[in-house]
C-alpha positions as CSV (number, residue, x, y, z in Angstrom):
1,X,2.9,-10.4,-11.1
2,X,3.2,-10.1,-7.5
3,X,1.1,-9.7,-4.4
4,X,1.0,-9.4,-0.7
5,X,0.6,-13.1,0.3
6,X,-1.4,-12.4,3.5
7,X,-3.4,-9.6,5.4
8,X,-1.2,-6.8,6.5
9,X,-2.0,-4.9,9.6
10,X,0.3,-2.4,10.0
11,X,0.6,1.4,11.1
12,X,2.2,4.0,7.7
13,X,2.6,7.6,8.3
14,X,0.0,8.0,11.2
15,X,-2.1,5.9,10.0
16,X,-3.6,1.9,11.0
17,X,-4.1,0.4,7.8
18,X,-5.3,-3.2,6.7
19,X,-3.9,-4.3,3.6
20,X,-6.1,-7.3,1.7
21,X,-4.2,-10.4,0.4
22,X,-3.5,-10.2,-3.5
23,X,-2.9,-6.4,-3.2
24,X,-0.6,-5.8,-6.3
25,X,3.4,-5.1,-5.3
26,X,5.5,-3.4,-7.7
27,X,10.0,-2.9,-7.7
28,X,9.9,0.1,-9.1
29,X,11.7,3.0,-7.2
30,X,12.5,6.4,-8.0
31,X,16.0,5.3,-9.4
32,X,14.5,2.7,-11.0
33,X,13.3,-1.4,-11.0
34,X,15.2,-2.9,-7.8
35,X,14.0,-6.4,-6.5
36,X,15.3,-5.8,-2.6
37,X,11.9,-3.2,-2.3
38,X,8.4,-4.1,-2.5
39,X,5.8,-1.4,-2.5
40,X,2.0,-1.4,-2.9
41,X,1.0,-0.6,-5.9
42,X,-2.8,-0.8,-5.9
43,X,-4.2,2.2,-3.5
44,X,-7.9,0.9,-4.2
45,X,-8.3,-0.9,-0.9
46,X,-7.8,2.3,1.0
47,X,-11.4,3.2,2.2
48,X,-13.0,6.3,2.7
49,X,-13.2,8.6,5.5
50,X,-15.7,10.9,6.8
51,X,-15.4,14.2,6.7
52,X,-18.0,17.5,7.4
53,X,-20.5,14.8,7.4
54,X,-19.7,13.4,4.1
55,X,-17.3,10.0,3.0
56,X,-14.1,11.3,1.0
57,X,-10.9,9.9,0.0
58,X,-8.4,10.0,2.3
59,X,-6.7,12.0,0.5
60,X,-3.7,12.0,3.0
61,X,-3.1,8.2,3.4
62,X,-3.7,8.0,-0.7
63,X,-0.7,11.1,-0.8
64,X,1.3,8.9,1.7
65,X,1.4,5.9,-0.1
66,X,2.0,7.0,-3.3
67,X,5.0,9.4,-2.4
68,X,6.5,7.8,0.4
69,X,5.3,4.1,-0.8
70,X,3.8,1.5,1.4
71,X,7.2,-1.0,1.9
72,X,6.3,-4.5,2.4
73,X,8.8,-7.4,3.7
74,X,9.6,-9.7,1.3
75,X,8.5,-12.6,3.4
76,X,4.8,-11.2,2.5
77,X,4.8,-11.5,-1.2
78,X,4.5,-14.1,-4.0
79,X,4.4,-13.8,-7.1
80,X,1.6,-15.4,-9.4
């Protein structure tokens, strides 16, 4: 398995994220399994936001990452 190997602070589509060490990394791309790309593959670390008064998903960072995919540099994952 593999993971991001440190805290990544970083801005994705508009939006200043923090991802948590041990987030889960997958290869897989739309064309298939390719080791040169690592993506996040575990979107439960994004928090909530609050909206009309209430906390909800952000739905748009949760639609970013799984469409667009959160890249991470290889120098930022291990594998376990």
């Amino acid at each position: 398995m593999k993971q991001t190997n440190q805290v990544i602070e970083m801005s994705f589509m508009g939006h200043d994220i923090v991802i948590p060490k041990g987030t889960k990394i997958t290869n897989q791309t739309a064309s298939g399994i390719d080791e040169n790309y690592n993506f996040i593959s575990d979107l439960s670390w994004i928090p909530t936001i609050e909206f009309g008064g209430k906390q909800v998903q952000n739905f748009s960072l949760i639609h970013d990452a799984t469409y667009r995919g959160i890249s991470i540099p290889k120098e930022k994952v291990e594998t376990v």
